[in-house]
C-alpha positions as CSV (number, residue, x, y, z in Angstrom):
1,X,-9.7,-18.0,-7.9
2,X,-11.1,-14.4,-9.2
3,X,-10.3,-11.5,-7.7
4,X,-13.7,-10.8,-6.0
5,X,-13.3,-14.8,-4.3
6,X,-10.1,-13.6,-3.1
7,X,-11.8,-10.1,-1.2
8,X,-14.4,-11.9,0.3
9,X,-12.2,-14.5,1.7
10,X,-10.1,-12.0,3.6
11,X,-13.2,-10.7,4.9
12,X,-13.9,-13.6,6.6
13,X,-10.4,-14.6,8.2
14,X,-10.2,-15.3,11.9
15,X,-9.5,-11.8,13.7
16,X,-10.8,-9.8,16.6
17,X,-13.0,-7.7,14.7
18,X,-15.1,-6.9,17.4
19,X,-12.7,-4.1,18.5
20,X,-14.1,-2.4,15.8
21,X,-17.9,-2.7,16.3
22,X,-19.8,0.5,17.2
23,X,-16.6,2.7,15.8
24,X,-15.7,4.9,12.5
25,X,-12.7,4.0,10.5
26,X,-11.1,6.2,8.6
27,X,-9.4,5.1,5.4
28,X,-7.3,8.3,3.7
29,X,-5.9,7.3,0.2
30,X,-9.0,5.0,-0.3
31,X,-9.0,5.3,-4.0
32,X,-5.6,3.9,-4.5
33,X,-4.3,0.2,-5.0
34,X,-4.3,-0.9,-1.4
35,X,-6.8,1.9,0.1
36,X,-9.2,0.5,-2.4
37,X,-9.1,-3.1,-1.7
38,X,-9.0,-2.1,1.8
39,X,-12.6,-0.4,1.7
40,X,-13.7,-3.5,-0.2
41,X,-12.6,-6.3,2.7
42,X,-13.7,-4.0,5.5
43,X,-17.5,-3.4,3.1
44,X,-17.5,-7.2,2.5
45,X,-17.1,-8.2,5.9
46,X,-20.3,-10.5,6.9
47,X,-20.7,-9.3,10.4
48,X,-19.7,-5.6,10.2
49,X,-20.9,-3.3,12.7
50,X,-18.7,-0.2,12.0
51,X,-19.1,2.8,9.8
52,X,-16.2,2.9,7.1
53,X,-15.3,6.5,5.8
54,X,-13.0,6.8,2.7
55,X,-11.2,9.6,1.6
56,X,-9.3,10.5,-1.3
57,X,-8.7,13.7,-3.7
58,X,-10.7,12.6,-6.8
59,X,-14.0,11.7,-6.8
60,X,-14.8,10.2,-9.8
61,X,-12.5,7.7,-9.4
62,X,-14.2,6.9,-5.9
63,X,-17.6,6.6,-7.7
64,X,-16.1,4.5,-10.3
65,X,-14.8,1.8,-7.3
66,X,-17.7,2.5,-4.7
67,X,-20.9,2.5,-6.8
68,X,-21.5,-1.3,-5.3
69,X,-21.6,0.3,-1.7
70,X,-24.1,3.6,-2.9
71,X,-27.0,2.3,-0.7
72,X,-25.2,1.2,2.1
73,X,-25.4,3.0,4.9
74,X,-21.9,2.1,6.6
75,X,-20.1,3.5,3.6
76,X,-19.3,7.0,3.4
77,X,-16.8,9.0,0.6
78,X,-15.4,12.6,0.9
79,X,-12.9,14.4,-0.7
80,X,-9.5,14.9,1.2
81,X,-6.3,16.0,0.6
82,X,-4.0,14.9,3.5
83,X,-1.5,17.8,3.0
84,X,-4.3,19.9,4.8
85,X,-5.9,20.0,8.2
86,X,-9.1,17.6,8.4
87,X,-12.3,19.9,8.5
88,X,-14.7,17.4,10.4
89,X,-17.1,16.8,13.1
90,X,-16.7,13.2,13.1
91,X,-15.0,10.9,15.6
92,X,-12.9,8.2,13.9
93,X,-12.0,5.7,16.5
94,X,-9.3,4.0,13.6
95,X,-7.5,5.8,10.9
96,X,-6.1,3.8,8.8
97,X,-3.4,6.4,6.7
98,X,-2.3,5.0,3.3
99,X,-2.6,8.1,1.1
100,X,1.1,8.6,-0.3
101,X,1.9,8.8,-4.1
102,X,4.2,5.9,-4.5
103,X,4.4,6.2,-8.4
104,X,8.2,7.1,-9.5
105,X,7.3,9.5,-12.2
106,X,6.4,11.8,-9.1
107,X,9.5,11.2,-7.4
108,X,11.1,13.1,-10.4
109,X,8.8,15.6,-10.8
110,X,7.3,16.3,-7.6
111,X,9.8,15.3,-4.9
112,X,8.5,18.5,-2.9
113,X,4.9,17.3,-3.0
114,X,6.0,13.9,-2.1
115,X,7.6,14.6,1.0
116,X,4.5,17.0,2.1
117,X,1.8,14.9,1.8
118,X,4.2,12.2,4.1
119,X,4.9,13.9,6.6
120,X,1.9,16.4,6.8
121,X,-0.5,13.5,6.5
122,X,0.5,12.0,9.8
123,X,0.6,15.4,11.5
124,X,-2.9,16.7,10.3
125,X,-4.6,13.0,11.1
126,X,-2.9,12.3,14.2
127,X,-3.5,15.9,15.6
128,X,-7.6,15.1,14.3
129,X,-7.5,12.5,16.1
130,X,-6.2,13.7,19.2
131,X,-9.3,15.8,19.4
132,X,-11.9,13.3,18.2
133,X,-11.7,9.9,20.6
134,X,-8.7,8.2,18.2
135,X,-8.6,4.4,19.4
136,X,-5.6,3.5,16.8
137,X,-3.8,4.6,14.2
138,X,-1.7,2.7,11.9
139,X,0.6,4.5,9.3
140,X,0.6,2.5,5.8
141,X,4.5,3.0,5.6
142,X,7.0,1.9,3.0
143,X,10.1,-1.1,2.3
144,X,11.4,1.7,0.9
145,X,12.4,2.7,4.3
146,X,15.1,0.4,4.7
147,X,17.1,2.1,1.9
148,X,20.2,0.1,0.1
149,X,21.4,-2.9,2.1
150,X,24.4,-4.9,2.8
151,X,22.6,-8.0,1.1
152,X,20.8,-9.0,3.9
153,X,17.1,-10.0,4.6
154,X,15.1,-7.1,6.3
155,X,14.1,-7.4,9.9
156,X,12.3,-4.5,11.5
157,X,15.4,-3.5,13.3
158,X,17.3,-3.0,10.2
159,X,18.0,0.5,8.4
160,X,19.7,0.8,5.1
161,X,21.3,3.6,3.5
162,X,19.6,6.0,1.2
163,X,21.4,9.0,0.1
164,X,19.7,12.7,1.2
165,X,21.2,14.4,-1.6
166,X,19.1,13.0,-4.3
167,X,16.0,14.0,-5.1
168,X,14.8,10.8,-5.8
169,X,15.0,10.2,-1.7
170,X,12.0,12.2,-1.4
171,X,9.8,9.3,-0.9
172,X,12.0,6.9,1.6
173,X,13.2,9.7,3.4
174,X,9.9,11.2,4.3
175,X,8.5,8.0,4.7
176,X,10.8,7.6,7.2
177,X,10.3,10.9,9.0
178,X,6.8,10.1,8.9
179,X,7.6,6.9,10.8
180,X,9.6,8.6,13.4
181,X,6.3,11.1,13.7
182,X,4.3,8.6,15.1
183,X,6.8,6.9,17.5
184,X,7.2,10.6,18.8
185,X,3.1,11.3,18.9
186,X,3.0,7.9,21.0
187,X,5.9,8.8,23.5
188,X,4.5,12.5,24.1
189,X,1.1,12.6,23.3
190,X,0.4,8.7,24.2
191,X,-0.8,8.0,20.6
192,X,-1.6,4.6,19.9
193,X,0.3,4.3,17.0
194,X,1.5,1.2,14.4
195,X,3.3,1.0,11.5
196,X,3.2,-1.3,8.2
197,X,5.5,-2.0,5.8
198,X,4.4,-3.2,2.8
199,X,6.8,-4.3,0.0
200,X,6.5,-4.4,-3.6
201,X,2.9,-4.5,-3.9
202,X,0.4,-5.4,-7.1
203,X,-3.0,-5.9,-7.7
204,X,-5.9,-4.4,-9.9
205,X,-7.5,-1.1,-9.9
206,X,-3.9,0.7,-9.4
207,X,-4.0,4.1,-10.6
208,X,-4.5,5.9,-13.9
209,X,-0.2,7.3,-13.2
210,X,0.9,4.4,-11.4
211,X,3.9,3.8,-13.5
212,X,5.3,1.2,-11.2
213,X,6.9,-1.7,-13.4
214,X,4.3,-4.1,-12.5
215,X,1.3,-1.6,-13.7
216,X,3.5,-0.8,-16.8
217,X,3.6,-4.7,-17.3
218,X,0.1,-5.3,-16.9
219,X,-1.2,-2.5,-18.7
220,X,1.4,-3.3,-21.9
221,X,-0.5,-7.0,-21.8
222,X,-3.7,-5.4,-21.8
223,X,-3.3,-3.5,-24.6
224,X,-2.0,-6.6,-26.4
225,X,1.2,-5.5,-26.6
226,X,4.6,-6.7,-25.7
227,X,5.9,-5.8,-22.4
228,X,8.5,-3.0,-22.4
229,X,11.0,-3.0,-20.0
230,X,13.5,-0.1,-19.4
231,X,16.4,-1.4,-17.1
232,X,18.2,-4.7,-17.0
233,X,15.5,-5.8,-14.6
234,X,18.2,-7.4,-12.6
235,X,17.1,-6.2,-9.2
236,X,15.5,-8.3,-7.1
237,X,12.7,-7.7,-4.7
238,X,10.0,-9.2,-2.5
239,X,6.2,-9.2,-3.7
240,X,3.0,-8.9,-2.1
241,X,-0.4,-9.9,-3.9
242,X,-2.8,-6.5,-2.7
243,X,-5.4,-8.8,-0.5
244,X,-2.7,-10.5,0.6
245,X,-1.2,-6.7,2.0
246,X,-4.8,-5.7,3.0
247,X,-5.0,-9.0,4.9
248,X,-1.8,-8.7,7.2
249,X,-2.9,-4.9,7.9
250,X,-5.7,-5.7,9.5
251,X,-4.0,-7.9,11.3
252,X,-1.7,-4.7,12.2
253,X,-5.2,-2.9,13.0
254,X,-6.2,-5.2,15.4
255,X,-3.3,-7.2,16.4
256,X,-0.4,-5.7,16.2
257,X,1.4,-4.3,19.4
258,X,1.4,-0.3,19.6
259,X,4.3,1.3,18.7
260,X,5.6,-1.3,16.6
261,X,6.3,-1.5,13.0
262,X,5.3,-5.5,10.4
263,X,7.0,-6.0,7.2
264,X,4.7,-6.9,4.4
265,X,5.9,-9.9,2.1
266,X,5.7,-12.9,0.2
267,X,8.4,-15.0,0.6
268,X,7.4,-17.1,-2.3
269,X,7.6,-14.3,-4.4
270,X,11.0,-13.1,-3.9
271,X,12.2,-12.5,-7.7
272,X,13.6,-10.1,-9.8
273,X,12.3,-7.4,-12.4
274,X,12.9,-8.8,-15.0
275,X,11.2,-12.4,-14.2
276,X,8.2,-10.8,-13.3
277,X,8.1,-9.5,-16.8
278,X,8.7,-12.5,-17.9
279,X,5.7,-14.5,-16.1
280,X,3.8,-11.8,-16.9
281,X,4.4,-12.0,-20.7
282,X,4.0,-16.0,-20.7
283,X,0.8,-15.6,-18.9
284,X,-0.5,-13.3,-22.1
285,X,1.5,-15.0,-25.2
286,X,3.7,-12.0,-25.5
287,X,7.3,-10.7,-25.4
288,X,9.8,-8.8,-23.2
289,X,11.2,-6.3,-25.1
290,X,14.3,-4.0,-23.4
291,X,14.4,-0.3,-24.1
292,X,16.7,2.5,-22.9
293,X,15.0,5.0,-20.5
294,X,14.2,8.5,-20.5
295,X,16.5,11.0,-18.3
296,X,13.0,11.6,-16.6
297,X,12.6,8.1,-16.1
298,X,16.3,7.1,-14.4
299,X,15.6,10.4,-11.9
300,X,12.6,8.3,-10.5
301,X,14.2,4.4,-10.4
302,X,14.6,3.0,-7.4
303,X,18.2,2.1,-6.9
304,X,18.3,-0.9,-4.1
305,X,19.6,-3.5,-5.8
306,X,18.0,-6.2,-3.7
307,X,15.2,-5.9,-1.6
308,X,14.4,-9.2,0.5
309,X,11.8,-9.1,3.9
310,X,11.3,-10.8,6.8
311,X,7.7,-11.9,7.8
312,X,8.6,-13.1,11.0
313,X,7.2,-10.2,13.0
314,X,3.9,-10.3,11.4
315,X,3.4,-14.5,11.4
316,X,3.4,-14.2,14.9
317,X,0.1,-12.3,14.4
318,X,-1.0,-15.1,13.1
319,X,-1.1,-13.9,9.8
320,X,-0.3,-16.4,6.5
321,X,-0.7,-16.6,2.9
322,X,-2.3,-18.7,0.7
323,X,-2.1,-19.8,-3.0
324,X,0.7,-19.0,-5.8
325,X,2.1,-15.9,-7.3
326,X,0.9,-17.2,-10.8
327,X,-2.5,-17.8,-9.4
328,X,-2.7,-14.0,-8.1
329,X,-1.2,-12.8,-10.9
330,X,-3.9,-14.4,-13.1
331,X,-6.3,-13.1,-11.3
332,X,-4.8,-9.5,-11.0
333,X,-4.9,-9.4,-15.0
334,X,-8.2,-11.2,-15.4
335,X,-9.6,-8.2,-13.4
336,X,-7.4,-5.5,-14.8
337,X,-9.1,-6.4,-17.7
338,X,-12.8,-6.6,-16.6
339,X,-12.0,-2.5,-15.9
């Protein structure tokens, strides 16, 4: 199935969506991997009866993704940068916060501006939307939160270790502080808040810097070249196909119980680095080749060595997944390279 079958399926699954009719939903980070396919399900939606305002920091990007939605009149792009206050008139009944640069070269060169844009995101959205009719807002969070654990599968309840003293923590740690922000916004300020947490996810249209192994894989096989990978590969984590993601957050959005936080997984794609590379090098007739990292490179690794979710929580949403990994992963590279 191609990629574009795959968005306009999920804008069609069974869900309350008319919460959301009459109302302005606010999409911050809309120009990255999931922000973008989240724009597209919520454009593609048959019935729609909402306005749907994306934001991000570069525009040329945004025209690049959005030139499909130019003449419609629900669709609406500005340029924001979540580290400052929002400058608006508008009331956006639903903001849906996934802006956060999740791309480890940044976690060793930026670890300051990581943890800024986390934690002031929430506070400048949230405190918007204290003074402009805010219906929901759900807080596009991180597995990273759970840290390194004791080899068990992830429930919601669970929290991991992750050391403070490495800069490298930037990105769980404020993810989790940003987490905690809207818990405390719901108990004093009586926020609705909810909180997803997506694992390991891929998908096309990822970022120019995403370095990310899977974008590093997909854009080595691409370029017809072999796949490079720089670690043993032998940690193992849990996948998520990007409309697959999108799909069980809007099942947060309009299903999930306030104050809560979902795990975002596919349990049939529990597997390590280094078979990913491999599937993805079958798939395009190439090789994986193992070299040695940069210093630069190891600051901004993540650590856990196995990283294994629940879905529980979020099936009881009535939320499910359909086709392979391979199939996904076909169509991922199939549309990588279309762009």
């Amino acid at each position: 199935m191609a990629y574009s079958d795959d968005l306009n399926k999920a804008s069609r699954i069974y869900l309350p969506w008319d919460k959301l009719n009459g109302c302005n939903i606010l999409i911050t980070g809309a120009t990255g991997l999931i922000g973008s396919c989240l724009v597209d399900v919520l454009m593609l939606h048959p019935n729609k009866k909402y306005n749907v305002y994306a934001s991000g920091r570069n525009k040329e990007r945004a025209l690049s993704l959005f030139t499909k939605y130019k003449d419609d009149e629900a669709f609406h792009f500005f340029v924001y940068d979540v580290t400052n206050p929002l400058d608006s008139n508008i009331d956006f009944h639903y903001i849906i916060h996934a802006a956060s640069n999740a791309s480890p070269n940044f976690f060793s060169t930026k670890p300051v501006e990581i943890i800024k844009s986390n934690i002031y995101g929430v506070i400048n959205l949230i405190d918007y939307g204290l003074k402009h009719n805010l219906r929901r807002f759900l807080y596009i969070s991180s597995g990273e939160v759970y840290g390194e654990g004791d080899g068990r599968i992830f429930t919601e309840d669970y929290c991991g270790y992750v050391d403070p003293t490495l800069s490298r923590s930037c990105y769980p740690n404020s993810k989790r502080t940003a987490e905690t922000l809207c818990v405390a916004y719901s108990k004093e300020y009586g926020v609705d808040t909810v909180i997803a947490r997506p694992t390991h996810v891929y998908g096309p249209h990822f970022t120019e810097s995403d370095n990310r192994v899977y974008a590093q894989f997909i854009r080595n096989v691409i370029n017809e070249e072999d796949i490079i990978m720089k670690s043993t590969g032998n940690q193992y984590r849990s996948w998520c196909y990007v409309v697959d993601c999108v799909s069980a957050l809007l099942h947060i959005l309009l299903k999930g119980e306030r104050g809560q936080a979902y795990n975002i997984a596919d349990n049939s794609s529990n597997i390590s680095i280094k078979k990913l590379a491999e599937i993805i090098a079958n798939l395009s007739n190439k090789q994986v080749i193992q070299q040695d990292p940069s210093n630069i490179e190891k600051i901004g690794y993540n650590v856990v060595t196995k990283s294994i979710f629940s879905t529980d929580k979020i099936e009881k949403l009535g939320w499910k997944i359909e086709s392979s990994f391979i199939e996904k992963m076909i169509s991922t590279i199939q549309e990588c390279k279309k762009t």
